[in-house]
C-alpha positions in Angstrom: 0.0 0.0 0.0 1.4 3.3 -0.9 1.4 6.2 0.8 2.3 8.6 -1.3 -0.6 10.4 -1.9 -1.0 11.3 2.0 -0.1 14.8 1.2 -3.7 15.3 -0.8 -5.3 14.7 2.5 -3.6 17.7 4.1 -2.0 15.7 6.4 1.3 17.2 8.2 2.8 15.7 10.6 3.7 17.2 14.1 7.3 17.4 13.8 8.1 19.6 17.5 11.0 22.2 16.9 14.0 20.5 18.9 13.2 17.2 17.0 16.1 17.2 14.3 15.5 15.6 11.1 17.4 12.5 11.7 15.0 12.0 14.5 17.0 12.5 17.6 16.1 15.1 20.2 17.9 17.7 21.2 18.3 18.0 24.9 19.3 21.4 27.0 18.7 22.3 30.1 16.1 25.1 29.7 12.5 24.2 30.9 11.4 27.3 28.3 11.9 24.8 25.4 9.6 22.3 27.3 6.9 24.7 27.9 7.0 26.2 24.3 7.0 22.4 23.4 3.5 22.0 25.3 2.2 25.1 23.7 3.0 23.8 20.2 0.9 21.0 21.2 -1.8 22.4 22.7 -2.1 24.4 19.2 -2.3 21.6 17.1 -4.7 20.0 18.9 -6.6 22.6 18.7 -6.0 22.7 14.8 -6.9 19.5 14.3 -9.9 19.5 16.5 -11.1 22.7 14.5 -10.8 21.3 11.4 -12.7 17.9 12.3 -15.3 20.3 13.4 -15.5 21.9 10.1 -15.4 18.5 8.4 -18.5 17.4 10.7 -20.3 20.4 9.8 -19.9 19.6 6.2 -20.7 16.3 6.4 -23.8 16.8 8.3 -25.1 19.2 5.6 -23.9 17.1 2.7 -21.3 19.4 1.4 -18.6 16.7 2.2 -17.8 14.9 -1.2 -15.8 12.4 0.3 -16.1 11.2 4.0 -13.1 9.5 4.0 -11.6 13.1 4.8 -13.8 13.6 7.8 -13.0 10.1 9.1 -9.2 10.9 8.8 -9.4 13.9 10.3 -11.9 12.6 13.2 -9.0 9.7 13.9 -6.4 12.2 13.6 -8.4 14.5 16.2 -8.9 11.6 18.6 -5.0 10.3 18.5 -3.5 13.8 19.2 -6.2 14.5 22.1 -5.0 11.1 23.6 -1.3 12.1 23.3 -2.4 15.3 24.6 -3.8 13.5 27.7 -1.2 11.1 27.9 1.4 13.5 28.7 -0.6 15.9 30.9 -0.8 12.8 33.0 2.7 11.9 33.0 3.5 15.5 33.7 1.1 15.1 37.0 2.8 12.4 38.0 6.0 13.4 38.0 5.2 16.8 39.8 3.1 14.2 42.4 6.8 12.5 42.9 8.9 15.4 43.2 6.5 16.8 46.1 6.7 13.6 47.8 10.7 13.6 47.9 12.5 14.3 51.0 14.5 17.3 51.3 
């Protein structure tokens, strides 16, 4: 199966900034890159959830040609919000562990 044509759906990735190209990460010891990192994700979910909500609209009135588009986009909309929890929690429960250190 190819996946060439990907590009027609208006799929594009979410590639953060201090990912390099090759894939590795680039780690400093600044939390502003983390919290700019959040934002970026926070705004593509938001993207994403804005255009499945167009898509729905579309497809509810019957101006959607092809639903395939609003199902991508729905799937796309549910996997990000899932990352999107996923790491809120893993952010909670690492701030729950460093309150409960000693000093």
């Amino acid at each position: 199966m190819s996946v060439s044509g990907i590009e027609s759906v208006g799929f594009t990735p979410y590639v953060p900034a201090s990912v390099s190209t090759n894939g590795s990460a680039k780690v400093t010891g600044s939390g502003s890159e983390f919290g700019s990192l959040v934002l970026d994700g926070l705004d593509r979910l938001e993207q994403v959830q804005d255009k499945t909500d167009q898509l729905s609209v579309k497809a509810a009135t019957g101006d959607l040609n092809a639903i395939h588009d609003y199902t991508i986009a729905s799937t796309e909309a549910s996997v990000t919000t899932q990352l999107t929890v996923a790491v809120r929690n893993k952010a909670v429960e690492a701030f729950n562990e460093i309150m409960r250190m000693q000093v």
